[in-house]
Backbone as a ProteinNet text record, in pm:
[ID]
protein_1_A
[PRIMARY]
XXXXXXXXXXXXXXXXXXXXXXXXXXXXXXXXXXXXXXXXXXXXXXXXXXXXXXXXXXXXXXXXXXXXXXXXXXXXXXXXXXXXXXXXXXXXXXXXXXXXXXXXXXXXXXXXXXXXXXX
[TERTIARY]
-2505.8	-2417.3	-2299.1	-2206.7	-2042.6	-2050.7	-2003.7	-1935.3	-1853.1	-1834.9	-1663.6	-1569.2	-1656.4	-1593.3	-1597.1	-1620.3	-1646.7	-1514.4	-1488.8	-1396.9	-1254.4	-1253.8	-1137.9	-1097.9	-1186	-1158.7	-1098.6	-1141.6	-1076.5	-983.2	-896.3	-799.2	-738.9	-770.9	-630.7	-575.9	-725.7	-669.4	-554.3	-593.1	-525.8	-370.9	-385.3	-261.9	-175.5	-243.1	-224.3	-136.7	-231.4	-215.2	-73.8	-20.8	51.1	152.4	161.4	291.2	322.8	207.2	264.4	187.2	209.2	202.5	67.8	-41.7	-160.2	-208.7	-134	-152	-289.5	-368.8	-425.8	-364.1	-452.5	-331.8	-483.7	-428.4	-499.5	-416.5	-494.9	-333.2	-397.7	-404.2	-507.5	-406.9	-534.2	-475.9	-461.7	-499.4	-497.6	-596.5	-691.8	-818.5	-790.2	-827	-819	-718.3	-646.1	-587.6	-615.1	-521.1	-600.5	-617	-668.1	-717.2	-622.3	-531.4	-457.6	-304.1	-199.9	-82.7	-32.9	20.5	29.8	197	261.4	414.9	405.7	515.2	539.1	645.6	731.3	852	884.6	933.6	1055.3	965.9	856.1	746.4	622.2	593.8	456.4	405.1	266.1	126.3	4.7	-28.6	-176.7	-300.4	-390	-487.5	-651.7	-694.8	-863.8	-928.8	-1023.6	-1119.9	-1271.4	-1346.1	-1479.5	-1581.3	-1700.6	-1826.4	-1816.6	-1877.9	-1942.1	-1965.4	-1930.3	-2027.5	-2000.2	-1935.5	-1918.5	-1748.4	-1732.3	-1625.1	-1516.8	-1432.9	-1358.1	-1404.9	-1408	-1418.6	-1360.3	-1374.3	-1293.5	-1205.5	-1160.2	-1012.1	-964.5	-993	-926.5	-887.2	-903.9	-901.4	-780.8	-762.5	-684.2	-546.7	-589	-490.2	-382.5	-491.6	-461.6	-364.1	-398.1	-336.2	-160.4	-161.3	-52.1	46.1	3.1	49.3	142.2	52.3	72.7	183.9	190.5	293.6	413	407.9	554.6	591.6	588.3	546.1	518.9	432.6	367.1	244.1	233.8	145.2	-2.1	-103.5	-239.5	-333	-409.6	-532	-656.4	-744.9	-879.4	-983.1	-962.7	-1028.3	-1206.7	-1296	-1446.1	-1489	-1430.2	-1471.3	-1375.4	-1449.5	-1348.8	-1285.9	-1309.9	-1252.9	-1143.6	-1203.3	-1075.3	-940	-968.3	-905.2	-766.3	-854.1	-771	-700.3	-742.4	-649.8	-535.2	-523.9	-454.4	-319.3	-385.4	-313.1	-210.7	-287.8	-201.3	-87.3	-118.4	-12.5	38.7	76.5	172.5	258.3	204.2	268.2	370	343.2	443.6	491.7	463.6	627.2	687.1	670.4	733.2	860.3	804.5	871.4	979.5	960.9	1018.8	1152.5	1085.7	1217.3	1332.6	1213.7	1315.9	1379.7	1383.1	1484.4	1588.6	1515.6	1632.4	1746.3	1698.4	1806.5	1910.3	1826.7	1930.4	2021.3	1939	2136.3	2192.6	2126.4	2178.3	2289.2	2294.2	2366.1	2502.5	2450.1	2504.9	2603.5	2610.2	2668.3	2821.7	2744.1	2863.9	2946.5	3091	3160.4	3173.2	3120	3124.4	3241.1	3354.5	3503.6	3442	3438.8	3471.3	3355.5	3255.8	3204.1	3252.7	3317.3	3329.5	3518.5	3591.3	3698.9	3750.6	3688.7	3692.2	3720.5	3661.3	3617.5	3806	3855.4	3969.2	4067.8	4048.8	4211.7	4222
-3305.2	-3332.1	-3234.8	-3306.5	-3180	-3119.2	-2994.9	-2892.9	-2918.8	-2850.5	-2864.4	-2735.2	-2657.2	-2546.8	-2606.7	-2710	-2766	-2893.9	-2927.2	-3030.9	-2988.9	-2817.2	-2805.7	-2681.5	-2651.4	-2578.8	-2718.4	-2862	-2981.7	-3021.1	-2992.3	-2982.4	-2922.7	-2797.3	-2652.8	-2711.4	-2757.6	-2785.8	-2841.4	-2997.9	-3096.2	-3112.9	-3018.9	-2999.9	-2905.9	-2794.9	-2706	-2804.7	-2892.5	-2964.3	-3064	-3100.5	-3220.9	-3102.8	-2973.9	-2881.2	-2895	-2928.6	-2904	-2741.1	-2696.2	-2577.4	-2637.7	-2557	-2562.5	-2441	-2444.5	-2281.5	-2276.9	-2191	-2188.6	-2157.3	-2190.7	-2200.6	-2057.2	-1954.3	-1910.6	-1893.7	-1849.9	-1862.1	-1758.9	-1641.3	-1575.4	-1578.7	-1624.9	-1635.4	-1770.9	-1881.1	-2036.3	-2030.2	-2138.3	-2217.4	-2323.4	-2431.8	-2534.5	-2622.1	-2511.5	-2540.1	-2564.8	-2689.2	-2741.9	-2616.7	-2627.1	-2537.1	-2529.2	-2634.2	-2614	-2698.8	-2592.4	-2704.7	-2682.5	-2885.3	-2909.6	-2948.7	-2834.6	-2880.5	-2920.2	-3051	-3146.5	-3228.2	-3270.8	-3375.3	-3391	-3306.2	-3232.4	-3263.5	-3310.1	-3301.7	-3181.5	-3154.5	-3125.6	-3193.6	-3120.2	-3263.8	-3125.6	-3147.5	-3050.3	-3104	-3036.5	-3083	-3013.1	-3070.2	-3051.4	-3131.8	-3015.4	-3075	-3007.5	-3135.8	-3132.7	-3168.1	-3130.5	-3170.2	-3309.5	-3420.8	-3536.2	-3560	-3661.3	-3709.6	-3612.3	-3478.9	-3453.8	-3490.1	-3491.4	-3500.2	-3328.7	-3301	-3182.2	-3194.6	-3039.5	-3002.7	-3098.8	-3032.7	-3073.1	-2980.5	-2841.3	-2798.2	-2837.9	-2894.1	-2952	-3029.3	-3142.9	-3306.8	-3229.1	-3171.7	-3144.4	-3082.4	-2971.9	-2949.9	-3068.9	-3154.8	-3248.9	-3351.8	-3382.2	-3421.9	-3382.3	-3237.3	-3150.1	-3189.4	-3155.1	-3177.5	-3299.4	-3388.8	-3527.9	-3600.6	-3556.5	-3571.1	-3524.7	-3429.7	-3319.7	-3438.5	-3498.1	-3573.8	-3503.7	-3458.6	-3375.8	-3444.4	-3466.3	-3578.4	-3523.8	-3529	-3436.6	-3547.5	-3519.4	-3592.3	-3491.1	-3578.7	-3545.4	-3595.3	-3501.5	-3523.2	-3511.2	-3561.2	-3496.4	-3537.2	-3608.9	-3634	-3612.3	-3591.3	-3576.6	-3711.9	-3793.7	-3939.8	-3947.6	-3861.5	-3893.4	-3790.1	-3690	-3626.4	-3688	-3766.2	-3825.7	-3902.4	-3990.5	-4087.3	-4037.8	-3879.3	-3797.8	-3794.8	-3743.6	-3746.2	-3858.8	-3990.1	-4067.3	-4081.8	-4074.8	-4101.2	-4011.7	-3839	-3758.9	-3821	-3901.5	-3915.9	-4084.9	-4149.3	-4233.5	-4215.7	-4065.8	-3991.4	-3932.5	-3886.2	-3808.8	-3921.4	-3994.2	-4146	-4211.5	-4175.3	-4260.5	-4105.9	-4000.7	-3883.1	-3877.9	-3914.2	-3935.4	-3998.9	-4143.4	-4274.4	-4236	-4141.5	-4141.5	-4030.8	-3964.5	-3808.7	-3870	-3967.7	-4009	-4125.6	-4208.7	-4288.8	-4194.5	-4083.7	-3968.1	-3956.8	-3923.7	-3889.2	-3926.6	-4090.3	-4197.6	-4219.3	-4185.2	-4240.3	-4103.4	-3988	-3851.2	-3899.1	-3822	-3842.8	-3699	-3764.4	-3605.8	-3567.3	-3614.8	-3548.1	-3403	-3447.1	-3329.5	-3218.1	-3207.4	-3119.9	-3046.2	-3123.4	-3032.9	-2955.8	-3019.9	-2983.3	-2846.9	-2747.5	-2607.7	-2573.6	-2644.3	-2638.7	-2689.6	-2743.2	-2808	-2709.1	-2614.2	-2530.4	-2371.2
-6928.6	-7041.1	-7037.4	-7042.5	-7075.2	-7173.3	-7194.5	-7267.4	-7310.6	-7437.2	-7490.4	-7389.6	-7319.1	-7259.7	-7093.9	-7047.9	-6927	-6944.9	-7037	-7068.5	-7096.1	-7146.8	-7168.3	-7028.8	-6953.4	-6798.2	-6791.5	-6764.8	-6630.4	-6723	-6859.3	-6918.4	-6841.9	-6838.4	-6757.6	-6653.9	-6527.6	-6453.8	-6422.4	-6487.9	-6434.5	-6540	-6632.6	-6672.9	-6533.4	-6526.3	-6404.1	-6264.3	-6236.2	-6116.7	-6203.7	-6319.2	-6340.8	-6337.3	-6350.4	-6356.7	-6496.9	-6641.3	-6737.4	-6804.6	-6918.6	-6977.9	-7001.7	-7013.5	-7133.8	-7206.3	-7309.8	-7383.1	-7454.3	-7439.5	-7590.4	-7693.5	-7824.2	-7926.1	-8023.2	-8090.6	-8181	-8268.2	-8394.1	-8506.6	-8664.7	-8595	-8698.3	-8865.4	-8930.3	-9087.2	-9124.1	-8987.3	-9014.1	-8951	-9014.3	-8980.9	-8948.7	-8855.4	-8813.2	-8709.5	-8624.9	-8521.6	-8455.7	-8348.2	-8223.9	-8129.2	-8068.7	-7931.7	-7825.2	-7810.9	-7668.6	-7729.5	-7680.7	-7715.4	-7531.2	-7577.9	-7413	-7412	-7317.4	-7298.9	-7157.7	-7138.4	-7058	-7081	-6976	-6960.2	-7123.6	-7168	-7342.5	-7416.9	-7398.5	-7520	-7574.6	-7652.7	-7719.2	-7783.5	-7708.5	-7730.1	-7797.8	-7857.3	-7969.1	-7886.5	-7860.9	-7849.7	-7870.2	-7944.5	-7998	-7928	-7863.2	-7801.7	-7823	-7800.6	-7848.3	-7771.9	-7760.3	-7702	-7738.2	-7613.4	-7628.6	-7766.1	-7853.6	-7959.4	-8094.1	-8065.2	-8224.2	-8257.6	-8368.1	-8452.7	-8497.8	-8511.8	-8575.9	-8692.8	-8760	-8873.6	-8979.8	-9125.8	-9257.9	-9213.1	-9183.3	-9173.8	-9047	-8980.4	-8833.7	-8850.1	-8936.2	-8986.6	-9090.3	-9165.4	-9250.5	-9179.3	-9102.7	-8972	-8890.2	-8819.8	-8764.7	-8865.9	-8933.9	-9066.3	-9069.6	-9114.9	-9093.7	-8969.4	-8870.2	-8774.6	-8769.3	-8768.1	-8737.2	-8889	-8979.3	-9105.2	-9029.1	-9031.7	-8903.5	-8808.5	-8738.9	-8602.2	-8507.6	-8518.5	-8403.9	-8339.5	-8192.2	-8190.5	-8138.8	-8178.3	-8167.5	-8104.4	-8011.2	-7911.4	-7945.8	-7987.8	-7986.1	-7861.7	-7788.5	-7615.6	-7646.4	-7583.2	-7613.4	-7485.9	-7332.8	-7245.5	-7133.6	-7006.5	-6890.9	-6841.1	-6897	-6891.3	-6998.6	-7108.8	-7208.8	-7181.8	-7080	-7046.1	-6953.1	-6831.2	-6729.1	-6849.6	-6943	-7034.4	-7048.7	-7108.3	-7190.8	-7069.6	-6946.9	-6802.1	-6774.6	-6795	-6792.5	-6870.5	-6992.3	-7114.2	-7115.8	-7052.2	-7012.4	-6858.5	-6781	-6637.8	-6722	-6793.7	-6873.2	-6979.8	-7010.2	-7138.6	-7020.2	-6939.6	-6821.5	-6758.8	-6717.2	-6680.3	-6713.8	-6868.8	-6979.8	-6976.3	-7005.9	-7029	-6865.7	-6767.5	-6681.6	-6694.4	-6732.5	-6702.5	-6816.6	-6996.3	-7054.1	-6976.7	-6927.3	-6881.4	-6790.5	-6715	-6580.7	-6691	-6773.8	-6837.9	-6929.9	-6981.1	-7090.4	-6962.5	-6832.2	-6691	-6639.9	-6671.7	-6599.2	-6709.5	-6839.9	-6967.3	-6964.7	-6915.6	-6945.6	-6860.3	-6886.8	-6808.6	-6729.9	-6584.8	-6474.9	-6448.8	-6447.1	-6375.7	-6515.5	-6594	-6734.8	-6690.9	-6620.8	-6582.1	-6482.2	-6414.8	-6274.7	-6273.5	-6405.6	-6421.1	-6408.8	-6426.8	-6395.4	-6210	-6191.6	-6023.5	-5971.6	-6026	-5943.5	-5992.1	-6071.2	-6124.2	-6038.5
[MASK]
+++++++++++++++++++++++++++++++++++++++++++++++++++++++++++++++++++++++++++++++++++++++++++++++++++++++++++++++++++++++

């Protein structure tokens, strides 16, 4: 049976391996913070994670709550399957920030960048 401490090591990793941040998160003087905030392709992602089969607290749920009012977007992981999920749905926000940056790109006008360069 997995761990909640076996589930959130193949978190690190494979955040590790995608080249995004996986911080732990502690927050002394607040109760009920997620455990890991995940930066990746201009986003932050929260994430609580749990052993197989249990649920977050009443202040985690209230936390989570918080968060998610803000738009802050929070994943409740409890499996190494729900993990790879999480993987995926960072490799198509990644995708998506690429295609906006390159017409954010395609839309500027470059002579005006490089105008310095010609005087």
């Amino acid at each position: 049976m997995q761990r909640e401490n076996d589930i959130e090591r193949y978190l690190v990793k494979q955040m590790k391996d995608l080249g995004a941040l996986c911080l732990k998160w502690t927050s002394p003087g607040t109760r009920g913070v997620p455990d890991r905030i995940v930066i990746y392709a201009n986003h932050v992602y929260f994430v609580e994670l749990k052993a197989p089969g249990k649920k977050p607290r009443a202040d985690q749920v209230l936390m989570i709550e918080k968060i998610k009012d803000r738009g802050g977007e929070v994943f409740v992981i409890s499996t190494k399957e729900e993990v790879k999920r999480f993987v995926d749905n960072l490799e198509d926000d990644r995708e998506e920030a690429d295609r906006e940056y390159y017409d954010w790109i395609d839309e500027r006008d470059q002579d005006e960048w490089f105008a310095d360069e010609e005087d």
